[in-house]
C-alpha positions as CSV (number, residue, x, y, z in Angstrom):
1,X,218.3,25.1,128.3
2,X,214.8,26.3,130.1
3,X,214.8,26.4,133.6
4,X,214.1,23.8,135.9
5,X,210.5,23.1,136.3
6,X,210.8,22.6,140.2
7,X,212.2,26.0,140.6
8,X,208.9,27.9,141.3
9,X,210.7,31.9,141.1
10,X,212.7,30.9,138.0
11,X,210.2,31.7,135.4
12,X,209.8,35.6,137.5
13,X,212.9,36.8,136.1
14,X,211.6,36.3,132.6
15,X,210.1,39.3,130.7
16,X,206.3,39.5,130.4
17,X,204.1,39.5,127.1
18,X,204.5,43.0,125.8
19,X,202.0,45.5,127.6
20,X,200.3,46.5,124.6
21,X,199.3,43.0,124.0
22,X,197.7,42.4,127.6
23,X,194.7,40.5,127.4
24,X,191.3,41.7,129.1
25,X,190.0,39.1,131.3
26,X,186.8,38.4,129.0
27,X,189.4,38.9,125.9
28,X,190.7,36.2,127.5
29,X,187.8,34.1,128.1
30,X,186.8,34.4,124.5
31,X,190.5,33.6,123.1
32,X,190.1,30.4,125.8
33,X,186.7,29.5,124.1
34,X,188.2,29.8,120.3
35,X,190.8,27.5,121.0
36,X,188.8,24.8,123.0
37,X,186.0,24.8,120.3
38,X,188.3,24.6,117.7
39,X,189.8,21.0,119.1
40,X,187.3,20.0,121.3
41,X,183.7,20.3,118.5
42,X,185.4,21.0,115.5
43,X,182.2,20.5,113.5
44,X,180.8,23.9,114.6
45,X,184.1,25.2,114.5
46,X,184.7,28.5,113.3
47,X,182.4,30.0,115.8
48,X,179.4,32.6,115.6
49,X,179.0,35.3,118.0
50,X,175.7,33.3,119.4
51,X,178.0,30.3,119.9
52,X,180.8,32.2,121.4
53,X,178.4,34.1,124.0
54,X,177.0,30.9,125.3
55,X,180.8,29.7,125.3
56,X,181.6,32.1,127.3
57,X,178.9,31.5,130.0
58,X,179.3,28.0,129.9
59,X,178.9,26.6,133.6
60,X,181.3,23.7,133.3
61,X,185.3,23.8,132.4
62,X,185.2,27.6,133.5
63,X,186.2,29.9,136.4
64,X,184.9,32.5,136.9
65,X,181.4,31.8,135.5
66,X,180.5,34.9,133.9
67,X,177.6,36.4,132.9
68,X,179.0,38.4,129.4
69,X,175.9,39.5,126.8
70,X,177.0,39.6,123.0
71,X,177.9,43.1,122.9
72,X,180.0,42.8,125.3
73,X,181.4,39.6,123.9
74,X,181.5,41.9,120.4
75,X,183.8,44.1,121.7
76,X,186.5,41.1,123.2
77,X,186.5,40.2,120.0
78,X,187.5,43.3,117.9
79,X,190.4,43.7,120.5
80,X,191.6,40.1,120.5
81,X,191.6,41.4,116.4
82,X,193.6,44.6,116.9
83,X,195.7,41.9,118.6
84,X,195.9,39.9,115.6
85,X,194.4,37.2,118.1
86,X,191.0,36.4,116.1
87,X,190.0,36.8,112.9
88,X,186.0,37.2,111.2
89,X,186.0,34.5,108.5
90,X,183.8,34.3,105.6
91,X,183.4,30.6,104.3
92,X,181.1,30.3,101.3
93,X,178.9,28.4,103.4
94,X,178.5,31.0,106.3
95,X,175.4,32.3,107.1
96,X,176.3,34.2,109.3
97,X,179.6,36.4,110.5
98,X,182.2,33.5,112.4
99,X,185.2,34.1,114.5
100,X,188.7,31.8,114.6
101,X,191.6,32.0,116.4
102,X,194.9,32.8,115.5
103,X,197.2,32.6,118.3
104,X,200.4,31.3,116.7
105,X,200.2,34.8,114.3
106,X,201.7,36.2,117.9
107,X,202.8,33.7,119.6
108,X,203.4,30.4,118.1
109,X,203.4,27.4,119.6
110,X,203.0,23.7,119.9
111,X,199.3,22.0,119.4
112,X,199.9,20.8,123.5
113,X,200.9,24.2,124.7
114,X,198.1,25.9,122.8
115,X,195.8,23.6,124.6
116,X,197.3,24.2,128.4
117,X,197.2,28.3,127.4
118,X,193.6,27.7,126.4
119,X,193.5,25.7,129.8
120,X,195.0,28.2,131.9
121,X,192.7,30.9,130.3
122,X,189.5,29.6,131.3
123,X,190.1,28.3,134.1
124,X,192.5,30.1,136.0
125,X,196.2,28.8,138.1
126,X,196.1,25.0,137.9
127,X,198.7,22.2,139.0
128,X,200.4,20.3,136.5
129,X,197.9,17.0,137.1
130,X,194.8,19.2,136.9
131,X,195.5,20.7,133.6
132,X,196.3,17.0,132.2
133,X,193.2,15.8,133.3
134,X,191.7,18.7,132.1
135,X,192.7,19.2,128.8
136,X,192.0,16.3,128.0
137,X,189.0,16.8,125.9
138,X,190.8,18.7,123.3
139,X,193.9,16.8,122.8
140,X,195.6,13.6,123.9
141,X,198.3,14.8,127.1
142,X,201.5,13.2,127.3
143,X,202.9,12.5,130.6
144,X,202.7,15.3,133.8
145,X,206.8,15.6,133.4
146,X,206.2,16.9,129.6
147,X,203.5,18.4,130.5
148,X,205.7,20.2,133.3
149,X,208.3,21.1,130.9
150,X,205.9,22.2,127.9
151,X,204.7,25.0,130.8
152,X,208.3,25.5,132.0
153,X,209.1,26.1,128.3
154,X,206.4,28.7,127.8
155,X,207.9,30.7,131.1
156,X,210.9,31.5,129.2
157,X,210.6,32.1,126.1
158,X,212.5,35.0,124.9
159,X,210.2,36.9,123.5
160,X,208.2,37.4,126.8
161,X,206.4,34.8,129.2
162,X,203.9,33.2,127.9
163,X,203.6,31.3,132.0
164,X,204.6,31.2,135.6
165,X,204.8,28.7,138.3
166,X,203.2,30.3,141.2
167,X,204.6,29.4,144.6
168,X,203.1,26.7,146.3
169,X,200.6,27.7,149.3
170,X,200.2,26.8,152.6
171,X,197.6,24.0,152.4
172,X,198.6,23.2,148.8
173,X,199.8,19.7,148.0
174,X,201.6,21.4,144.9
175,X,202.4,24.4,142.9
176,X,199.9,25.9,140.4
177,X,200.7,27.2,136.8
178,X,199.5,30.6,135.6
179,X,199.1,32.3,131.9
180,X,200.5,35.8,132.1
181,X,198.5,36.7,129.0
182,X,196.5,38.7,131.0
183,X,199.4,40.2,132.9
184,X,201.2,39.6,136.6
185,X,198.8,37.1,138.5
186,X,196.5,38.6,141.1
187,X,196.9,38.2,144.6
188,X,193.6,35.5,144.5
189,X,195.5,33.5,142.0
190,X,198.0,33.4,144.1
191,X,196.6,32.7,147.1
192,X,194.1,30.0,145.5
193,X,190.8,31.7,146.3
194,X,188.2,30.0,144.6
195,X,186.8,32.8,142.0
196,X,183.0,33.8,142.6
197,X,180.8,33.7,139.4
198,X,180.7,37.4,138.1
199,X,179.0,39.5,135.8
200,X,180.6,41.0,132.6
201,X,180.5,45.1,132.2
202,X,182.2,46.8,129.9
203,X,182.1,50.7,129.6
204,X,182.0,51.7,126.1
205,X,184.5,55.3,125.2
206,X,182.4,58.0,124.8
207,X,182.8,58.4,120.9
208,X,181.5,54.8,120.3
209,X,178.5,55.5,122.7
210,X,177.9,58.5,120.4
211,X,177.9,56.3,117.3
212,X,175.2,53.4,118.6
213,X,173.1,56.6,119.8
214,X,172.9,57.7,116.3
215,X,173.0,54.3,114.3
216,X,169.8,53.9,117.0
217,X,168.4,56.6,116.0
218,X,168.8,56.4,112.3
219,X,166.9,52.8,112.6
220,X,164.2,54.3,114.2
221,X,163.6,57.1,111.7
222,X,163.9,54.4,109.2
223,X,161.5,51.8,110.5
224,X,159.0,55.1,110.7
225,X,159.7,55.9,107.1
226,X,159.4,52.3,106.2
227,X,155.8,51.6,108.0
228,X,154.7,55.4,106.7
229,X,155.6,53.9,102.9
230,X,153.8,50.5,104.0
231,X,150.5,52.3,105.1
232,X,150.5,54.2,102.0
233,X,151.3,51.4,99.5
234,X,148.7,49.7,101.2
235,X,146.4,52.5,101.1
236,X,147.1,53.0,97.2
């Protein structure tokens, strides 16, 4: 039996998703972006890196906007596949590299649940009527009471929390839902600050650094020895 779905603290109690498979905030966005393309323009659906960057930075159905370049986006992606979270797939017909989701490889769940995480992961703590209304796009909602025990659900599952019902704020007509695949909410979720648009950095480790300086710099030497051999076919 879950826990009530009015009981705001009963879903704290629950253990977390395992630490090692903590999301990065734009791990998160990009997961968020799989699964919404997926369901919501299935015709472009697996995604390339160009489509996921301007995913991403979409200005509407996200918060925070971001600001997140493709390398940066690049690198979200090979985590969420350490995680077994995304995969690269490699259709006959694909031009190019393209990236799918694969969420229920580590935490399966229902098609509506996959579509209220996705919910919750780009855009943040929402009540039970927002992410109805929201979510919309991508798949028919049933009622807010199934809705409220689909996210009640997800709170307790044994394997770790997958949700939390954040405790209703002074000012709040009712009480928001978070994902916790990112970890313990933040003090702004809980308090219902409205997030700022923000711009993406990521710090690369020293050793990779190292490795683009050189792939850089092999390039270069070989676009030198390429127009040296041009100029002297040319020549001949």
């Amino acid at each position: 039996m879950s826990a009530s779905p009015d009981d705001a603290g009963a879903s704290a109690s629950a253990s977390a998703a395992p630490a090692g498979l903590l999301l990065s905030a734009l791990e998160a966005r990009v997961l968020g972006c799989l699964i919404e393309k997926e369901l919501a323009t299935p015709d472009v659906y697996p995604l390339s890196l160009n489509a996921l960057v301007n995913a991403c930075n979409q200005r509407n159905n996200r918060a925070p906007v971001i600001e997140a370049s493709a390398g940066e986006v690049e690198l979200a992606l090979d985590g969420l596949r350490q995680k077994q979270l995304a995969t690269l797939f490699a259709g006959a017909d694909a031009r190019v590299p393209k990236y799918k989701q694969t969420l229920d490889l580590v935490w399966p769940v229902e098609s509506v649940a996959r579509v209220l995480l996705a919910e919750l992961l780009l855009r943040g703590p929402q009540t039970t009527a927002e992410l109805r209304a929201r979510a919309e796009r991508m798949h028919a909602m049933p009622d807010a009471g199934e809705i409220e025990q689909i996210l009640a659900d997800l709170a307790v599952r044994p394997s770790g929390s997958l949700t939390r019902k954040l405790a209703r704020q002074t000012g709040q007509k009712e009480a928001r839902w978070a994902q916790l695949l990112t970890g313990e909410p933040s003090a702004a979720d809980i308090g219902g600050a409205v997030p700022a648009p923000v711009t993406v950095t990521m710090t690369l480790p020293p050793e990779v650094a190292q490795r683009l300086d050189a792939l850089e710099a092999e390039v270069a030497q070989l676009r030198g020895e390429l127009a040296a051999l041009r100029k002297a076919l040319g020549d001949a």
